[in-house]
N, C-alpha and C positions, 0 to 999 in steps of 0.2 A: 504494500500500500504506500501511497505519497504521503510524505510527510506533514502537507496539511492537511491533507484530510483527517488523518489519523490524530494529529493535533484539537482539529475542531469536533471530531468525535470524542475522547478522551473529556473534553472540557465538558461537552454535556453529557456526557455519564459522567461526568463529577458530580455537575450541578443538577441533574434528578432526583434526586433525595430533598435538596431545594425544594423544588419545584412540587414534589409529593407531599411534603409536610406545609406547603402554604407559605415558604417562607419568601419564595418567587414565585411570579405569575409568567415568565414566557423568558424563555432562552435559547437563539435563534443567532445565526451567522447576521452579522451589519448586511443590511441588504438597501438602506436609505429609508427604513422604517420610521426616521423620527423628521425626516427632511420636510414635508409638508403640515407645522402642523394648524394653520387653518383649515386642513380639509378633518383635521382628528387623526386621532394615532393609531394604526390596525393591531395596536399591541395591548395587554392589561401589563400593566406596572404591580411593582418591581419588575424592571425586566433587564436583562444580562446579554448585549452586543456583541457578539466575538467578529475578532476581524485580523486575520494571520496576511500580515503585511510580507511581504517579496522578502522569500529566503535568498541571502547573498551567500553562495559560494564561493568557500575558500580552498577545497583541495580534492583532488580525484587522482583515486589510484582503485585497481583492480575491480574496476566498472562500478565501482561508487563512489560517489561525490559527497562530503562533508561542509556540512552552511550551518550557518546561524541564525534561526529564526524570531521573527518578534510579535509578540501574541497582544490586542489592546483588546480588553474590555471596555464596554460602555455600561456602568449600573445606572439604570436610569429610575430614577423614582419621582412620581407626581404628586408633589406637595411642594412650596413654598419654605423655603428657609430664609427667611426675615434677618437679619442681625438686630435691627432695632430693639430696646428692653422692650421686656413683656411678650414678645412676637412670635417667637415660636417655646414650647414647651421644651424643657429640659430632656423629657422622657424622648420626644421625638427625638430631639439629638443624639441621644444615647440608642436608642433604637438605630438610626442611621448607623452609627458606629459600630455597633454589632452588626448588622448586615452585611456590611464593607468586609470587619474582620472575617466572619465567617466564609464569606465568598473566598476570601484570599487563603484560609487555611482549608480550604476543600482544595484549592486549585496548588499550591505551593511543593514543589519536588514531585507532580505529576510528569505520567513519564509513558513512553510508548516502546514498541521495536523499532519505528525509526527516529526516535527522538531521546535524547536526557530527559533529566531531570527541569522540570518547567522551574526556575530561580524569580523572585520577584524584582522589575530592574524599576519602576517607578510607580507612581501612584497621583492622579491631581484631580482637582474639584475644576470644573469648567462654569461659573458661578451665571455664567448668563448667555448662553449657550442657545439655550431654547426656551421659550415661552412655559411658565409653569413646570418647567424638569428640571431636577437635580440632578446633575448629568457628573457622574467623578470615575475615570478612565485609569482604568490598573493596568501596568504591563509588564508581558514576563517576556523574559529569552531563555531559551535551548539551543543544545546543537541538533543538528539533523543528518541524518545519513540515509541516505538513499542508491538503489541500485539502480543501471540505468542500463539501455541495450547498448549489444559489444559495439554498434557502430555509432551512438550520438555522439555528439559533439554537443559540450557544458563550456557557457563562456564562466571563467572564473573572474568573479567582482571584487575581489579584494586578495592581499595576503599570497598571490600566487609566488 
């Protein structure tokens, strides 16, 4: 199997369990689900974005190629986080905060046959992003290996 694939599989059987207990409502490949939203959103929130950004390859020997992949979540949740006092409750904070954690320790040293260990490399709040969504983007990298047939030809993007 390809390395993305099996990366974006991996992530949602991580995040199933999520998603069975109620703690997420939809987790689903970035497809530009949040891009329009005066038409409304085709998704229930909590919802979790994956989107396996261009493995660059760094090195090929005996018909497989070794890259570095970079994996971005989108947690998108529709509610309002105010900073002004009084604005948003505590508990919702902390509530958010949990969700975040737990997503990241479902997903963190996740691992496939053509990938390591998924490592967590950043995390940010996108504060105003989209109309009514707290939108905060986790991202992990791995290596990847992959086998290839005896005749392609793999340009290498870095490190050759």
């Amino acid at each position: 199997m390809k390395p993305r694939k099996e990366i974006y599989q991996k992530i949602t059987e991580q995040l199933q369990a999520l998603v069975t207990a109620g703690t997420l409502k939809y987790v689903d490949l970035n497809k530009g689900q949040l891009d329009n939203a005066e038409k409304g959103y085709p998704i229930s929130f909590p919802a979790v974005l994956i989107q396996t950004d261009a493995i660059r390859y760094t090195h090929k020997s005996d018909n497989r190629v070794k890259g570095e992949a970079t994996v971005t979540l989108s947690v998108a949740l529709h509610h309002h986080h105010n900073s002004f006092m009084g604005s948003a409750s505590k508990q919702a904070s902390e509530d958010t905060i949990d969700l975040l954690d737990t997503i990241v320790e479902a997903l963190t040293y996740t691992r496939g046959e053509s990938f390591t260990d998924m490592e967590l490399s950043d995390e940010q709040f996108l504060p105003y992003t989209f109309k009514g969504l707290h939108i905060h983007q986790i991202r992990y990298t791995c290596l990847t290996y992959h086998k290839i047939k005896e005749d392609a030809t793999v340009r290498i993007t870095r490190g050759a």
